[in-house]
BAVOTOR-573501 format. One record per residue: residue number from 0; residue in one letter; x, y, z of N, C-alpha, C, CB in turn. Coordinates in Angstrom, 2 decimals, decimal comma, padded with zeros to 5 digits, always signed. Glycine has a CB too. Example, Ala and Ser with C-alpha at 12.3 -4.5 7.8 and 13.67 -1.06 7.14 Angstrom:
REM residues 2
@num 0	residuo a	npx +013,19	npy -005,69	npz +007,80	capx +012,30	capy -004,50	capz +007,80	cpx +013,20	cpy -003,30	cpz +007,80	cbpx +011,31	cbpy -004,47	cbpz +009,05
@num 1	residuo s	npx +012,85	npy -002,25	npz +007,08	capx +013,67	capy -001,06	capz +007,14	cpx +012,90	cpy +000,03	cpz +007,87	cbpx +014,08	cbpy -000,60	cbpz +005,72
***
This chain:
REM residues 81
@num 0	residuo x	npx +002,75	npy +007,83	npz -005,32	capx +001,76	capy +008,84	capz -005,54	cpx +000,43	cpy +008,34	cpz -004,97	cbpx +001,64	cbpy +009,19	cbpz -007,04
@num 1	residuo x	npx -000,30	npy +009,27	npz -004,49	capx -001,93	capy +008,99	capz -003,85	cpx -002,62	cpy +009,95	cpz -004,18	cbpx -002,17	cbpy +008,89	cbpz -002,28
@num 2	residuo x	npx -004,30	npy +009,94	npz -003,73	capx -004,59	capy +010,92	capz -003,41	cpx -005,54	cpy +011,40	cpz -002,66	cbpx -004,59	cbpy +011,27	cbpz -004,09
@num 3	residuo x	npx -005,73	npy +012,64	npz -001,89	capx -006,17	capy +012,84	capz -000,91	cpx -007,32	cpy +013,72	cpz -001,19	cbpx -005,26	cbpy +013,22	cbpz -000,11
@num 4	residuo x	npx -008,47	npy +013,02	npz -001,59	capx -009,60	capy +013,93	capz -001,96	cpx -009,71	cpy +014,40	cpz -003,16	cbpx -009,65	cbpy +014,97	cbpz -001,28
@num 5	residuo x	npx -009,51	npy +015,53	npz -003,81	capx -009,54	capy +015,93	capz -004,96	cpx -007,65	cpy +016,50	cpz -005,38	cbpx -010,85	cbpy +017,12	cbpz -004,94
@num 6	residuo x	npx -006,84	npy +016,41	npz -004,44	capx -005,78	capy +016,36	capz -004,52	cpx -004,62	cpy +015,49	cpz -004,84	cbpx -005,79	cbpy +016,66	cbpz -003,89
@num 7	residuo x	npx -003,41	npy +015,58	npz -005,92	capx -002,51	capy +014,58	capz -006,08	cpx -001,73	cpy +014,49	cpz -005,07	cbpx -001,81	cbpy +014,66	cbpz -007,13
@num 8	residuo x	npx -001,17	npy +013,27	npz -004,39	capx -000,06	capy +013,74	capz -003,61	cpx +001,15	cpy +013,13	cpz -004,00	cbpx -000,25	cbpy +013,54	cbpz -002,22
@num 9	residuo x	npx +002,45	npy +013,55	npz -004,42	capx +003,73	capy +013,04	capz -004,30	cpx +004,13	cpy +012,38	cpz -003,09	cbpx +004,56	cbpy +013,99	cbpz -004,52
@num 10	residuo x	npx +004,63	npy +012,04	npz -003,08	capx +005,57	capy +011,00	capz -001,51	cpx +007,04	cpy +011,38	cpz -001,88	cbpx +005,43	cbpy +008,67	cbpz -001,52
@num 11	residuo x	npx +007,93	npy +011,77	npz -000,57	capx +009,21	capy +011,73	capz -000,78	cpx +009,56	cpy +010,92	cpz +000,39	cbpx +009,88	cbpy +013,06	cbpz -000,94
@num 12	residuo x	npx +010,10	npy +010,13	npz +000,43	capx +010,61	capy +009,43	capz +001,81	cpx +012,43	cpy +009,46	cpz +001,86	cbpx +009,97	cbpy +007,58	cbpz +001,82
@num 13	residuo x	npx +012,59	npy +010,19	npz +003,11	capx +013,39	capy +010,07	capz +003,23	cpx +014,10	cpy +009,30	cpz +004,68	cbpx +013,51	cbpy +011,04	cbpz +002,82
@num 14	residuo x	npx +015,15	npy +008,45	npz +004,73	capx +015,39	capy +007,86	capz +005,71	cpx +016,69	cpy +007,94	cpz +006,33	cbpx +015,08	cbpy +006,82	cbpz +005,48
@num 15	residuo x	npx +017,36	npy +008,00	npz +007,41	capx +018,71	capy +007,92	capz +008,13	cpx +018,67	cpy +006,27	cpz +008,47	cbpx +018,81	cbpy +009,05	cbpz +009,66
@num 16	residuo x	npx +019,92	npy +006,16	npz +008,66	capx +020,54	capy +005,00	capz +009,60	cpx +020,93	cpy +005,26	cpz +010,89	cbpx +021,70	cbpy +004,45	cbpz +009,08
@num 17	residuo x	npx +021,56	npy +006,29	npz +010,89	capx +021,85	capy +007,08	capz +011,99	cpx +021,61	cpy +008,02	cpz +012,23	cbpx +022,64	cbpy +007,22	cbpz +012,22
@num 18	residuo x	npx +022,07	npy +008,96	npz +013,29	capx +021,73	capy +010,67	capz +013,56	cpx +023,14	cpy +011,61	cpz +013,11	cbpx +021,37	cbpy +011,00	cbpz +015,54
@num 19	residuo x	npx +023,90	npy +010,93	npz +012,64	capx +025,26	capy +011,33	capz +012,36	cpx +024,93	cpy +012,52	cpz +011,42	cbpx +026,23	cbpy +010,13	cbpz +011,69
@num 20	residuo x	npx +024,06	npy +013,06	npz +010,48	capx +023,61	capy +013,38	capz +009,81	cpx +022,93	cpy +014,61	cpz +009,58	cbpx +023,28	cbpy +012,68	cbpz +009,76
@num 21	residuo x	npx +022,07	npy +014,12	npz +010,76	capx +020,66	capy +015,07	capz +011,04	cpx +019,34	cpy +013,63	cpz +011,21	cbpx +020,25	cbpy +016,45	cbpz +009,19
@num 22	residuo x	npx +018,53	npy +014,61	npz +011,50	capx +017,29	capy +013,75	capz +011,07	cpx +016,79	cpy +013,74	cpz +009,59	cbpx +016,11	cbpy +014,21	cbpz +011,88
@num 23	residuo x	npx +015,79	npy +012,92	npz +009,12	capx +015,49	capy +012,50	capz +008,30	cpx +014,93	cpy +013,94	cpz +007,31	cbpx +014,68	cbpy +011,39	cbpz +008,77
@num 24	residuo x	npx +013,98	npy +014,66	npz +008,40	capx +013,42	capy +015,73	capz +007,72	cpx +013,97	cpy +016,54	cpz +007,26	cbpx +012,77	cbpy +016,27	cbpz +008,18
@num 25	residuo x	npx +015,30	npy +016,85	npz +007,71	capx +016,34	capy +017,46	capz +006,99	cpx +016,78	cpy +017,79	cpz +006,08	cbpx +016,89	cbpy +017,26	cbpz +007,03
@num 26	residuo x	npx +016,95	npy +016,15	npz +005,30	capx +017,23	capy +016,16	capz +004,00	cpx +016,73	cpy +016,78	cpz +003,20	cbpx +017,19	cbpy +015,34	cbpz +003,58
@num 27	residuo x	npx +015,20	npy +017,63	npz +003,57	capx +014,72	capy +017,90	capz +001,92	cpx +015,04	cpy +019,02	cpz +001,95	cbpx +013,19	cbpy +017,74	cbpz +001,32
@num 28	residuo x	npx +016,05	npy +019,35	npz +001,61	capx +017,12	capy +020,76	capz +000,89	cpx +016,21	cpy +021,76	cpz +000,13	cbpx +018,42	cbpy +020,15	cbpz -000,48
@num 29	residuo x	npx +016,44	npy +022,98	npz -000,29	capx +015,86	capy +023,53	capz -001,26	cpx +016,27	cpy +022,93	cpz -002,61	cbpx +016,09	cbpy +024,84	cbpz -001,15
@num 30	residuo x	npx +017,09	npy +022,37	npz -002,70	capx +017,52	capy +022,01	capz -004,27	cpx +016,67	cpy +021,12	cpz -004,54	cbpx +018,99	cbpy +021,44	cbpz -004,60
@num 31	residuo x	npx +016,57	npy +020,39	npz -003,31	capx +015,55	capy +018,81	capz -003,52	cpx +013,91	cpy +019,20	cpz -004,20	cbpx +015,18	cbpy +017,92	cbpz -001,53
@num 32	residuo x	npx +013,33	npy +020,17	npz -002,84	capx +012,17	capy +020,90	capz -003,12	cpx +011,67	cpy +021,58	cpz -004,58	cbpx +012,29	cbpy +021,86	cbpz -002,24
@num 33	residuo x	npx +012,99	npy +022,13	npz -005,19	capx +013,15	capy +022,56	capz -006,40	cpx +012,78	cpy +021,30	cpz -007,84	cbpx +014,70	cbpy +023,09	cbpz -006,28
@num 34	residuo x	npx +013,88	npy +020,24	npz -007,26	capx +013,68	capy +019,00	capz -008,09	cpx +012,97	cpy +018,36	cpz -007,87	cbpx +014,41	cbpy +018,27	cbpz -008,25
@num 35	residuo x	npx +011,47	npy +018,70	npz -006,49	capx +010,10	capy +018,00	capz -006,48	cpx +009,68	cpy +018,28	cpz -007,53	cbpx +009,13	cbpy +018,28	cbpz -005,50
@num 36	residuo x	npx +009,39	npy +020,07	npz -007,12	capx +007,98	capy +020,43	capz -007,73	cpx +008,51	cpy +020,68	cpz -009,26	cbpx +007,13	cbpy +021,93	cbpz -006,93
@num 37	residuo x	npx +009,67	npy +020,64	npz -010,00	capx +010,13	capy +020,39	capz -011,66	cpx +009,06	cpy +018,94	cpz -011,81	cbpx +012,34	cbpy +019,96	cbpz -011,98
@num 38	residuo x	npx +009,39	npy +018,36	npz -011,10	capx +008,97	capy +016,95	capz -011,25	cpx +007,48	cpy +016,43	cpz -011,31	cbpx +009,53	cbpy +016,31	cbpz -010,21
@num 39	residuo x	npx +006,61	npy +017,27	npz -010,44	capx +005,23	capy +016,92	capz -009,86	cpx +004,73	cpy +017,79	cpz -011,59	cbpx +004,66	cbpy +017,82	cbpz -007,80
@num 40	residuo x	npx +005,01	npy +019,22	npz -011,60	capx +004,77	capy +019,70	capz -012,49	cpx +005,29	cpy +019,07	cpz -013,84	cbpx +005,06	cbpy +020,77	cbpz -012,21
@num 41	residuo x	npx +005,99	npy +018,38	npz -014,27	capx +006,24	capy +017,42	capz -015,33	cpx +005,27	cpy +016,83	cpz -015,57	cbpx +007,14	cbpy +016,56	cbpz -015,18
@num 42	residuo x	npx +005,33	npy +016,10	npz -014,44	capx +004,09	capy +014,62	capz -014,40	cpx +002,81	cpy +015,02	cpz -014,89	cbpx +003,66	cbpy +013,94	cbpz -012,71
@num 43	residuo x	npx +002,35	npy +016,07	npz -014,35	capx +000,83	capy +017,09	capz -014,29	cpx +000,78	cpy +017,24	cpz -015,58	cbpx +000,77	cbpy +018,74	cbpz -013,45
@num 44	residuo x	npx +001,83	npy +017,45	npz -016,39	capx +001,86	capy +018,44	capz -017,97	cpx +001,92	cpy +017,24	cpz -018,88	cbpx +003,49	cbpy +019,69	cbpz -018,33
@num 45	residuo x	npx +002,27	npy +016,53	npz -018,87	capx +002,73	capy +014,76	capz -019,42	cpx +001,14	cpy +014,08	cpz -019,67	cbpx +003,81	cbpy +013,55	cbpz -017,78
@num 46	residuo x	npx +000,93	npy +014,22	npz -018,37	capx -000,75	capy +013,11	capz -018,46	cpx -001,67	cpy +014,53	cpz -018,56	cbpx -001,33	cbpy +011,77	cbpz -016,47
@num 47	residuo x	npx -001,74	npy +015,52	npz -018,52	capx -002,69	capy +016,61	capz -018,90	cpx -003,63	cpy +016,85	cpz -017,90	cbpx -003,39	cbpy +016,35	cbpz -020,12
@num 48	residuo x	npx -003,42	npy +016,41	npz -016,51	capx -003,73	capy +017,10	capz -015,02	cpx -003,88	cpy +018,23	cpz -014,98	cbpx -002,88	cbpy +017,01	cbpz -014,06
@num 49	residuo x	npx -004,62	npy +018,58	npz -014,60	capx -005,25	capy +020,45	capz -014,01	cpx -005,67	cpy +020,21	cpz -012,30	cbpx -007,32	cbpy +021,16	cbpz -015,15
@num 50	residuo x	npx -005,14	npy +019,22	npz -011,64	capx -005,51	capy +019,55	capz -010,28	cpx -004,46	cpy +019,85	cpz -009,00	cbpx -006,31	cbpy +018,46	cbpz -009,94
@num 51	residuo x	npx -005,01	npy +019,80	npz -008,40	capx -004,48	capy +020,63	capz -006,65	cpx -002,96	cpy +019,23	cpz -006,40	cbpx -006,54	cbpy +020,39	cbpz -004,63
@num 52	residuo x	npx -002,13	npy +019,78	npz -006,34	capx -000,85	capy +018,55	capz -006,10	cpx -000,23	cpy +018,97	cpz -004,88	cbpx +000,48	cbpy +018,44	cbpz -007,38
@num 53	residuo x	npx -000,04	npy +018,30	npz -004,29	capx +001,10	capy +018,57	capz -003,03	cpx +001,96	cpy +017,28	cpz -003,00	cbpx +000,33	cbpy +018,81	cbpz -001,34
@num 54	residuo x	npx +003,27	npy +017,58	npz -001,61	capx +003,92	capy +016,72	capz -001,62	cpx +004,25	cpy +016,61	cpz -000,31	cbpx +004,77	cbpy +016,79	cbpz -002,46
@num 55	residuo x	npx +004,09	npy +015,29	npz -000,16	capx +004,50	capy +015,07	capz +001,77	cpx +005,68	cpy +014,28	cpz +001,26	cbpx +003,13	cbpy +013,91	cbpz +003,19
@num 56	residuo x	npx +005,80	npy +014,09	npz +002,88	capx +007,37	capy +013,54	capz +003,58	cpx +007,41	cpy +012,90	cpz +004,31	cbpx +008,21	cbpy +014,23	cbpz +004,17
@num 57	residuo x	npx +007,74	npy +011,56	npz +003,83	capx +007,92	capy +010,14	capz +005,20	cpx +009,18	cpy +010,86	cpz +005,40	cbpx +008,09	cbpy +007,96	cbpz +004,75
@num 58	residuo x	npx +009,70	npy +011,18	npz +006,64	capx +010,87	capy +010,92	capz +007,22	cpx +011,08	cpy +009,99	cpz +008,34	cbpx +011,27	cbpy +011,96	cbpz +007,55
@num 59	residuo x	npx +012,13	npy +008,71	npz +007,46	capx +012,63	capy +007,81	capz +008,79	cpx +013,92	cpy +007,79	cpz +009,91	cbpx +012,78	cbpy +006,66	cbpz +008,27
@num 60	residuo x	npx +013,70	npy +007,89	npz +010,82	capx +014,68	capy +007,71	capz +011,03	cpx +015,35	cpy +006,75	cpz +012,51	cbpx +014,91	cbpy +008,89	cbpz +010,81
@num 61	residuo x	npx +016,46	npy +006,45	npz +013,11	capx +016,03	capy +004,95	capz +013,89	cpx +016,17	cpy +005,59	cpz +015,20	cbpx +017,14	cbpy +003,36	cbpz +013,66
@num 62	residuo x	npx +015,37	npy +004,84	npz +015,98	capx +014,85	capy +004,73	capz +017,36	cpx +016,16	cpy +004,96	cpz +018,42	cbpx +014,12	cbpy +003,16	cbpz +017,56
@num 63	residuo x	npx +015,78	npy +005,31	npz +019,67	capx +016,76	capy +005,19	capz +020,34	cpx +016,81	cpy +003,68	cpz +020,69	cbpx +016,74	cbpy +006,13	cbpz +021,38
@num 64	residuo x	npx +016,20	npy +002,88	npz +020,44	capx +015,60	capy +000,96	capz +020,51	cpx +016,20	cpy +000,36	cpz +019,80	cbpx +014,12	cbpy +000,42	cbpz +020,05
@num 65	residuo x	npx +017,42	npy -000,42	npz +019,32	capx +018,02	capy -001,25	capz +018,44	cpx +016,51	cpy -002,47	cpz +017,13	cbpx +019,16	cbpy -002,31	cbpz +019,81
@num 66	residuo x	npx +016,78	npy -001,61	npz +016,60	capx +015,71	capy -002,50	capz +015,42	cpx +014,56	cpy -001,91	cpz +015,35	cbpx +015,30	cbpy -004,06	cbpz +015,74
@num 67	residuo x	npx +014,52	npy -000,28	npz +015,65	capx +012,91	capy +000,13	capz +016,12	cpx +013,44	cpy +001,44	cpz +015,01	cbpx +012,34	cbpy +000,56	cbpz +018,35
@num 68	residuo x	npx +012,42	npy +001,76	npz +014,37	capx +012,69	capy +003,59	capz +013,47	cpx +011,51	cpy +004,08	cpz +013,49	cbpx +013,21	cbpy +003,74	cbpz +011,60
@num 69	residuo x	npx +011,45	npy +005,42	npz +013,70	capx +010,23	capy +006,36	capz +014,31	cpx +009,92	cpy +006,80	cpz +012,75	cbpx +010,71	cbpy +007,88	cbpz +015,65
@num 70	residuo x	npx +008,66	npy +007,06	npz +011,97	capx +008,27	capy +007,49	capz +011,66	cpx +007,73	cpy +008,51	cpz +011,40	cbpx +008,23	cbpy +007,13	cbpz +011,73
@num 71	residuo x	npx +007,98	npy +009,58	npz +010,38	capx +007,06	capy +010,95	capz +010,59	cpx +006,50	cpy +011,82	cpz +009,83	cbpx +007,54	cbpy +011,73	cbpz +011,14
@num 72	residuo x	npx +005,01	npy +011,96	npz +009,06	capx +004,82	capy +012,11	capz +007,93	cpx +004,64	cpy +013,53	cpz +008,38	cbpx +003,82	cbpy +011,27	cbpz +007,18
@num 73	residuo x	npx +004,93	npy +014,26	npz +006,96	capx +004,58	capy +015,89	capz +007,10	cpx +004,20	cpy +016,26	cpz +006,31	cbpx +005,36	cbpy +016,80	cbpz +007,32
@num 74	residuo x	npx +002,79	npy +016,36	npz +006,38	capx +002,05	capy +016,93	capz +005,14	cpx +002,35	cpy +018,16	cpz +004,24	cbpx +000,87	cbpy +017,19	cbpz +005,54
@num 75	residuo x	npx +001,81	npy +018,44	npz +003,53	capx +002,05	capy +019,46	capz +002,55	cpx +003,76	cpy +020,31	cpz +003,06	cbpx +000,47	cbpy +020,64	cbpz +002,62
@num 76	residuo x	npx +004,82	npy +019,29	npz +002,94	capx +006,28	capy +019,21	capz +003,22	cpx +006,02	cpy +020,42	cpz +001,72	cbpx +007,37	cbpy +017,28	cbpz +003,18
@num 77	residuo x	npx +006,18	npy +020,27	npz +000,44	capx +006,25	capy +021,06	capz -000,46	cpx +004,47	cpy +020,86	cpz -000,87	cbpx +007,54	cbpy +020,66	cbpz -001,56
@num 78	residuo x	npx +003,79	npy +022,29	npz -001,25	capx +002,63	capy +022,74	capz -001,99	cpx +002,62	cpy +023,08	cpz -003,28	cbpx +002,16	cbpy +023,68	cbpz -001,48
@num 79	residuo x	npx +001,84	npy +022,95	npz -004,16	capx +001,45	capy +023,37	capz -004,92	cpx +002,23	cpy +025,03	cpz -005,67	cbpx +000,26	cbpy +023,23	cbpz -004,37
@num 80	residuo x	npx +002,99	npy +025,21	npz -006,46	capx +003,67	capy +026,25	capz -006,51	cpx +003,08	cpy +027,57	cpz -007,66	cbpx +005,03	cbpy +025,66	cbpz -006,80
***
């Protein structure tokens, strides 16, 4: 968790080994997205937060370079609902 100004942010990172798969960004499913923001909104209601939350997305995944993985953050991946 961070935050970006007056905003909370969640982190989801997700990573491949391979491309067998998809890429990394892929992964975040609607079910996943669903079981963010249950989650962000938990957290918020728990500690008694009233502010602006979003949630980005490391997606890793590896290079066409043996030992190299590209990086790729995507901001507001899930917002505030």
């Amino acid at each position: 968790m961070a935050r970006d100004g007056s905003a909370l942010v969640f982190v989801e990172v997700k990573a491949r080994r391979t491309m067998s798969f998809g890429a990394a960004v892929k992964a975040l499913t609607a079910r996943k997205v669903k079981r963010l923001v249950a989650t962000a909104q938990h957290y918020l209601a728990e500690h008694g937060l009233d502010t602006p939350w979003r949630v980005d997305l490391v997606a890793i995944d590896p290079s066409p370079r043996p030992g190299l993985a590209r990086v790729t953050l995507v901001r507001n991946a899930v917002s505030e609902q």
